[in-house]
Each structure stands twice: as C-alpha cells, then as structure tokens.
C-alpha positions as protocol buffer text, in pm:
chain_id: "A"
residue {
  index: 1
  type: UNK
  ca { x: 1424 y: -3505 z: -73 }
}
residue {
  index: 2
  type: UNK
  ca { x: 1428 y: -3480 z: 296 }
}
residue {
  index: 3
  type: UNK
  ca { x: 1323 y: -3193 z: 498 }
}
residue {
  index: 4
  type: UNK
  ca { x: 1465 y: -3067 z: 821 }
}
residue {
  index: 5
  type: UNK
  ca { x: 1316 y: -2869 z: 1036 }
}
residue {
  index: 6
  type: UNK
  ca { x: 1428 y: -2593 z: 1312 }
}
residue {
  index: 7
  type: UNK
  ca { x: 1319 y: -2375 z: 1591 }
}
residue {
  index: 8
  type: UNK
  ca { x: 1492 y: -2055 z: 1672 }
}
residue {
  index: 9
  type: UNK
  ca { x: 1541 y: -1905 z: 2001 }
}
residue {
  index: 10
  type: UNK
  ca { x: 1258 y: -1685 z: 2116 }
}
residue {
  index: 11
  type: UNK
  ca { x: 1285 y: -1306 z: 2102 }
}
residue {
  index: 12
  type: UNK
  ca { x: 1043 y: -1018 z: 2164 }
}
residue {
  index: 13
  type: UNK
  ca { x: 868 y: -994 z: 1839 }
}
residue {
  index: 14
  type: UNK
  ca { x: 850 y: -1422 z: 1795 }
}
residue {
  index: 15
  type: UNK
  ca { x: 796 y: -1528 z: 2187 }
}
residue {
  index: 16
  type: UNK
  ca { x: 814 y: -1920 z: 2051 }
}
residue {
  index: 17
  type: UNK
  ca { x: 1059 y: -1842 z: 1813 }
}
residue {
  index: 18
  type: UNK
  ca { x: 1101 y: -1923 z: 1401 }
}
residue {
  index: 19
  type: UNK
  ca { x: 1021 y: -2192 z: 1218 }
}
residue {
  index: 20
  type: UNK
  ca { x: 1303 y: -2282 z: 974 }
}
residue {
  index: 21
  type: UNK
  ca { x: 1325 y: -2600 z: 740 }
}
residue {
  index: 22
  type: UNK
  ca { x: 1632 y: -2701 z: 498 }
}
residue {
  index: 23
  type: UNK
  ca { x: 1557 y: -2896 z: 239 }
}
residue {
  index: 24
  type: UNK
  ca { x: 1827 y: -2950 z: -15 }
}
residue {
  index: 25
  type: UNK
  ca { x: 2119 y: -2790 z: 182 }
}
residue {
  index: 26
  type: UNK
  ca { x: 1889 y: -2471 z: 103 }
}
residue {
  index: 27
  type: UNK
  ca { x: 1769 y: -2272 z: 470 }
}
residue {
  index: 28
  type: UNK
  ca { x: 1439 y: -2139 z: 466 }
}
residue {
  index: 29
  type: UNK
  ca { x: 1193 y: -1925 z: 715 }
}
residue {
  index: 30
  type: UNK
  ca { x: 822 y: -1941 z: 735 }
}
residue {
  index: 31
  type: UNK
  ca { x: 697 y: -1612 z: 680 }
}
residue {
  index: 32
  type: UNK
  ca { x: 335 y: -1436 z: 622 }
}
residue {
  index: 33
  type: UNK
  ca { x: 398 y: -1539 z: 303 }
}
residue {
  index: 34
  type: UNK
  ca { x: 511 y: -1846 z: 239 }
}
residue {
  index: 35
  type: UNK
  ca { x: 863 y: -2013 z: 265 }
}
residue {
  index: 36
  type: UNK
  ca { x: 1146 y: -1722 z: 234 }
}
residue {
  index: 37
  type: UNK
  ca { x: 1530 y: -1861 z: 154 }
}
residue {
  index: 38
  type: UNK
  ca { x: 1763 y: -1758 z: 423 }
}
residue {
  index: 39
  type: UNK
  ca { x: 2140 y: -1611 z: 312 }
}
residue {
  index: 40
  type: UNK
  ca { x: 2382 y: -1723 z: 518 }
}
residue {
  index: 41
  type: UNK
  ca { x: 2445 y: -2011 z: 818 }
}
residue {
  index: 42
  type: UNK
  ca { x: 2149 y: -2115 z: 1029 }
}
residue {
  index: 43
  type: UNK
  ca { x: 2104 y: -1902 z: 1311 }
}
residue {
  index: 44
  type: UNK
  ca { x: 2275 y: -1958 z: 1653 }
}
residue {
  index: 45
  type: UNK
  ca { x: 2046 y: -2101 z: 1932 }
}
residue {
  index: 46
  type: UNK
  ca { x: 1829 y: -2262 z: 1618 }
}
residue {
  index: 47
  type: UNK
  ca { x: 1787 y: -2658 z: 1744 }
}
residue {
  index: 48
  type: UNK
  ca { x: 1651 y: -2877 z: 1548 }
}
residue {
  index: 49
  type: UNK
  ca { x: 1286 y: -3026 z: 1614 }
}
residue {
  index: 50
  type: UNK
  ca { x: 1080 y: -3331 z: 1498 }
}
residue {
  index: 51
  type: UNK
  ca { x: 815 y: -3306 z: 1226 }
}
residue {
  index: 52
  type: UNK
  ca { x: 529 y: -3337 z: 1530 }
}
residue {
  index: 53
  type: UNK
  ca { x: 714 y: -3088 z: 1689 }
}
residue {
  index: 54
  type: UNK
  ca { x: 690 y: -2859 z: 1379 }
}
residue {
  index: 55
  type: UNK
  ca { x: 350 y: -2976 z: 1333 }
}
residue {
  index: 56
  type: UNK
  ca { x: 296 y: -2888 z: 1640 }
}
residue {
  index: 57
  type: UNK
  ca { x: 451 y: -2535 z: 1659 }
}
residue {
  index: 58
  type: UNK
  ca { x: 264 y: -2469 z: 1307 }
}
residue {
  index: 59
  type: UNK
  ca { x: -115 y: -2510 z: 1506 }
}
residue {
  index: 60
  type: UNK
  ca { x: 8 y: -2320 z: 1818 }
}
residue {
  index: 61
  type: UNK
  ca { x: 64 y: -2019 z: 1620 }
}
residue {
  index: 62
  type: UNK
  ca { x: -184 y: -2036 z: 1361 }
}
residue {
  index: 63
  type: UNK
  ca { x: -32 y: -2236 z: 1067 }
}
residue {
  index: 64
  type: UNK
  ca { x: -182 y: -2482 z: 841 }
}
residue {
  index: 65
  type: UNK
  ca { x: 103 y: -2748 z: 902 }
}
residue {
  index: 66
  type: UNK
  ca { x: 42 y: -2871 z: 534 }
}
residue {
  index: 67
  type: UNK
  ca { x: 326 y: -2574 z: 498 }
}
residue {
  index: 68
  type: UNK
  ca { x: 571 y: -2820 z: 574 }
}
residue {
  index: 69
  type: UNK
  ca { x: 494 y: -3022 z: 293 }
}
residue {
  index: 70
  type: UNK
  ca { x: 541 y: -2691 z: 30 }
}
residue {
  index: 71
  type: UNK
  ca { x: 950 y: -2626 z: 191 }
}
residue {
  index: 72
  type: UNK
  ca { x: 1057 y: -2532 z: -166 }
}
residue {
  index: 73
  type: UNK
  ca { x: 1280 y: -2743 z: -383 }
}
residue {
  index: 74
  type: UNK
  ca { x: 1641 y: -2584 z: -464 }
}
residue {
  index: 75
  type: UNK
  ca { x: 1671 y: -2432 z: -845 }
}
C-alpha cells in the first residue's frame, strides 16, 4: 500500500512545519511517539512532498527516516 507524504505550514511551536503521511485513505502525524491518526481533512496549507523530501525533513529535525516505513496500516 502506498504512502503519501505531507508537510504542513510552519507555525511557532513547528518552525518547518509537520510531517503527515496517508496511507490507506487514513491521515497520520509524526509525533514524539510514533505515528498518531489525524480526525478530520488534511490541514490547509499541508502540500504534499517527495519521499527524499520527507527523508529529508525526518534528518533535519532529528528523525530516524526509517519512520516512514512504520506509517501504520488501516484496521
């Protein structure tokens, strides 16, 4: 199943913004502790980015991008 990943406008407490990823028409957020689902549409002024680019993002801030590989499968 495909993933799809997404960067969310920057903001004050995320200067490079949020990772997100959908996977299975499900919308997810990386957070301190893992993948969290996300209720409701994607966020405005979320675009989406490449795989490198998420890659990418993931060592900027920190990240071990093999978290893009664990985007959770829908129940």
């Amino acid at each position: 199943m495909d993933t799809r990943y997404l960067l969310t406008q920057a903001a004050m407490a995320f200067p490079r913004g949020r990772l997100l990823a959908v996977r299975g028409g499900r919308l997810h957020v990386l957070a301190p502790d893992g993948w969290d689902v996300v209720g409701g549409p994607r966020p405005d002024g979320a675009r989406p980015i490449s795989r490198e680019e998420a890659e990418d993002w993931c060592e900027h801030e920190g990240w071990d991008p093999a978290l893009l590989d664990r985007v959770p499968l829908p129940e």
